[in-house]
Structure formats: C-alpha cells, structure tokens
C-alpha positions as CSV (number, residue, x, y, z in Angstrom):
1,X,77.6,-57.0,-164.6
2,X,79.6,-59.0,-166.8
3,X,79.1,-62.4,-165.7
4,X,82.7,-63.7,-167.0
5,X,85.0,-65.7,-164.3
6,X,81.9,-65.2,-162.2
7,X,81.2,-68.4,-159.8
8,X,78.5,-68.7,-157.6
9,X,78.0,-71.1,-155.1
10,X,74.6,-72.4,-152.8
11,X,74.0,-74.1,-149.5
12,X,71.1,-74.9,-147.8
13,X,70.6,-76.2,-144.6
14,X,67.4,-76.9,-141.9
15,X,68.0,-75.8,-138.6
16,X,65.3,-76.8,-135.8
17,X,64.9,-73.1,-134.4
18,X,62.4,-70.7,-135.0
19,X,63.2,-67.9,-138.0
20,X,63.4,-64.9,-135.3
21,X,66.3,-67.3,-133.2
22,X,68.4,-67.6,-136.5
23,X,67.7,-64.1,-137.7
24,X,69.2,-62.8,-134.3
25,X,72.3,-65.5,-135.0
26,X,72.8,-64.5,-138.3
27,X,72.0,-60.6,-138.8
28,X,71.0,-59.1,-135.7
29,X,74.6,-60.6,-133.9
30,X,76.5,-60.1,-137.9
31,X,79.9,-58.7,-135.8
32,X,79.8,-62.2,-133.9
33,X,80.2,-64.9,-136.3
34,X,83.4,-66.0,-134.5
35,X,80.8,-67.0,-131.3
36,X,80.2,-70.1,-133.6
37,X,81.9,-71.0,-136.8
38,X,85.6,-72.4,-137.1
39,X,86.8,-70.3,-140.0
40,X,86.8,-67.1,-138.2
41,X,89.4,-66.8,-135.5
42,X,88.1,-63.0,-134.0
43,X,85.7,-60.6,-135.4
44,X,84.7,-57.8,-134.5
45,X,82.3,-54.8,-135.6
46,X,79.9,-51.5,-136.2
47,X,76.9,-50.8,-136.5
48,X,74.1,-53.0,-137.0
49,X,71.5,-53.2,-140.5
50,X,72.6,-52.1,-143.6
51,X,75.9,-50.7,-143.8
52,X,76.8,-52.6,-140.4
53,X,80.6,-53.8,-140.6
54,X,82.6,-56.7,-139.5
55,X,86.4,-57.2,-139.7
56,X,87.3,-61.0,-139.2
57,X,90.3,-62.9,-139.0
58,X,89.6,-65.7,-140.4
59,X,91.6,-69.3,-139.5
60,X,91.9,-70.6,-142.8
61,X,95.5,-70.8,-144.4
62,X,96.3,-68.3,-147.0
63,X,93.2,-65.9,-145.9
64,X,94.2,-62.5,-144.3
65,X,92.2,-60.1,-142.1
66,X,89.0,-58.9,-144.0
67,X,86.0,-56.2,-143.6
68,X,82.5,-57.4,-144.7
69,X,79.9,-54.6,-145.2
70,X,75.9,-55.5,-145.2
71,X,75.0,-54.0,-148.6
72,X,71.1,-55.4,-148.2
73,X,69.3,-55.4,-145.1
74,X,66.2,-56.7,-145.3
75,X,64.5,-57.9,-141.5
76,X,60.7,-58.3,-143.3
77,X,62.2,-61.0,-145.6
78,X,64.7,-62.2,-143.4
79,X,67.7,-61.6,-146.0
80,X,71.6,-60.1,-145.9
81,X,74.0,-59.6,-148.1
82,X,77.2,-58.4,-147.7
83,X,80.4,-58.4,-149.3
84,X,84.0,-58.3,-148.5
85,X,85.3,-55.1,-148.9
86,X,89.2,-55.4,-147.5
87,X,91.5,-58.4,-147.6
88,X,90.5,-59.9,-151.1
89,X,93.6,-62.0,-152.7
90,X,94.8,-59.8,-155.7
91,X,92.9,-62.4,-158.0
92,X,89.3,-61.8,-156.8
93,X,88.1,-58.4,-158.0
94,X,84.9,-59.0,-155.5
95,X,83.1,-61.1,-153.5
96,X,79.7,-61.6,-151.6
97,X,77.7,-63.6,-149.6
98,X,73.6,-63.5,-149.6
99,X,71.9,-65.0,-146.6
100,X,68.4,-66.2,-146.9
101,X,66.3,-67.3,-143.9
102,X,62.8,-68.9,-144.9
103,X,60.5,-70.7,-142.3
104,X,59.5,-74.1,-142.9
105,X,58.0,-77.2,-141.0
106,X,60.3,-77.7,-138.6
107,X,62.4,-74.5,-138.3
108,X,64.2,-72.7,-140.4
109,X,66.0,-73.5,-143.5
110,X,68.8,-71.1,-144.2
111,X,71.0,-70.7,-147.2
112,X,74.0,-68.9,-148.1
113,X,74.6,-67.8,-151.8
114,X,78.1,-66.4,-152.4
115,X,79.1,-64.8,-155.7
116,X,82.8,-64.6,-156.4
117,X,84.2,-62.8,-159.8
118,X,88.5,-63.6,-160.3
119,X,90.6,-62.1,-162.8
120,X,93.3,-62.1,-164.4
121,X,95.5,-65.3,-165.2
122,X,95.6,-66.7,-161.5
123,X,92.2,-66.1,-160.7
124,X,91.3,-68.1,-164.0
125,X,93.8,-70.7,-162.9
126,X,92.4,-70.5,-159.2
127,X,88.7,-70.5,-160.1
128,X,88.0,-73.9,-160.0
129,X,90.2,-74.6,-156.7
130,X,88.2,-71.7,-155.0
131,X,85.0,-73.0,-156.1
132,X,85.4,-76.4,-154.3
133,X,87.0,-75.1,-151.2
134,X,84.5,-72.2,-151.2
135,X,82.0,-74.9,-151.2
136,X,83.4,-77.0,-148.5
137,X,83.5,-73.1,-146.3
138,X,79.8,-73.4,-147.0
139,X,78.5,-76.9,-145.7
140,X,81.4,-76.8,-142.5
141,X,79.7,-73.2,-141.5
142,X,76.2,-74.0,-141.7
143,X,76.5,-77.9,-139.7
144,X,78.3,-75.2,-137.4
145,X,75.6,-72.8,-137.2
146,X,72.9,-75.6,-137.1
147,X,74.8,-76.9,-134.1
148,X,75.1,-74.0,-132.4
149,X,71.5,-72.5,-133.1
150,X,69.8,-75.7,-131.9
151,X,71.9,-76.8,-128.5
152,X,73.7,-73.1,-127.9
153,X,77.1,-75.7,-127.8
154,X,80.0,-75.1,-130.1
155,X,80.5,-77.6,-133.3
156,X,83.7,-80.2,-132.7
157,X,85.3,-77.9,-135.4
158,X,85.1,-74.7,-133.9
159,X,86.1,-75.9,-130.5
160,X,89.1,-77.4,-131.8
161,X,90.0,-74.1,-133.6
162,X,89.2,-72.3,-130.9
163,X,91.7,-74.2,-128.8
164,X,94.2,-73.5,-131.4
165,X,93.5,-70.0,-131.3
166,X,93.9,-69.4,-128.1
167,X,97.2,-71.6,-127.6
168,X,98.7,-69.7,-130.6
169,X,99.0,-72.0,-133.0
170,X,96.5,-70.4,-135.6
C-alpha cells in the first residue's frame, strides 16, 4: 500500500470489565454501537464475525449514512477490524478501524487504531483537520464505552444526543 496521505490514529483506554464483557460490547454486539456512543444516531446490521455489516447514521455534522464491514475477525485474540465501505466524503479513498482487546490488571484495556488514506487536493488540504477531529471521535467513544461497559449507564454525551435524536433535532 502506498503509504502517501495515509494518517493513522491510536487510542487506548482501561476499562474495569472482564475481556469476554467488552468483547461481547464491541464484536459480538458490532450492529449496536448506537446502544452506547454519541456519534452514532441508529445503526443497524447483518450477520455477525467476519464479513458481519453495520450501516450507521452517525450524528456528527457533515458525516452521511455509512456501511462498516468486519474484514478481520479474530475471537482467540480478541481483535476487529473493519472498514467503511459506503458513505466516505469524495476525499477519503478508504478508511478503517482496528479494535484490539488485551487483558490486564484490572480489566481490559482496549484500543482503537484507525487508518485513513485522503486524496486528491481537498483530502491533502483536509488531512490535518480530519486527523484532530478523528482523534477527538476516538477519546469521546471510548470514555463512552468505558462508561457504559462498567455501570451499563449511558455517557452524559450520548444521552444528550440521544435526546436530540429523538426530538429531531439531529
């Protein structure tokens, strides 16, 4: 792959539950991330594993309706990826998101490892903006997850967009 206008992007978090709790969260539950974190207004999905499928609406400004496809399933190592595969802005020629679960005193620590390439004059110009909001996407999803995964409540932030959501205003 040529790694030109390629950004990548990590985030690690612990989260106080045992690795088989967040695994179930995370991979088993993939079509449900909108039972927990603010950026996704309704998703909904197919299949389950590899090659399991999730379109989301996400609540973010300027984001449309996307698919995500698991492209690597792997339950012994605790580990997803998947990528978006519909609703990319013109400027990103792909995107995906690695999801690594690894037990360690005190839970789980989880981390997210997305890998974006842009093209073209906008993406170029965009790169850098992406990068930091991509990054903020990252830290807001996982204190979301960790509160979720460890009281079964809803973060401030995903209430609020909830309540949004559901008065029409997102």
């Amino acid at each position: 792959m040529d790694t030109k206008n390629v950004m990548q992007i990590s985030k690690s978090i612990l989260i106080a539950v045992p690795i088989e709790r967040l695994w179930e969260i995370t991979a088993i539950n993939f079509q449900n991330v909108d039972a927990w974190i603010s950026g996704v207004n309704h998703s909904e999905g197919i299949g389950s594993g590899m090659n399991a499928e999730r379109s989301c609406l996400p609540s973010y400004k300027g984001f449309s309706k996307t698919t995500e496809r698991i492209i690597d399933f792997s339950p012994d190592k605790h580990r997803f990826t998947y990528e978006i595969v519909k609703g990319l802005p013109g400027f990103v020629e792909f995107a995906k998101n690695e999801w690594i679960h690894r037990e360690v005193s005190g839970g789980t620590e989880i981390t997210m490892e997305v890998t974006m390439k842009v093209k073209g004059l906008m993406g170029w110009l965009m790169g850098r903006i992406m990068k930091k909001k991509m990054s903020n996407i990252l830290v807001d999803a996982l204190e979301e997850l960790k509160t979720y995964a460890e009281t079964g409540l809803l973060h401030e932030r995903k209430r609020v967009a909830l309540e949004k959501y559901q008065m029409g205003l997102a």
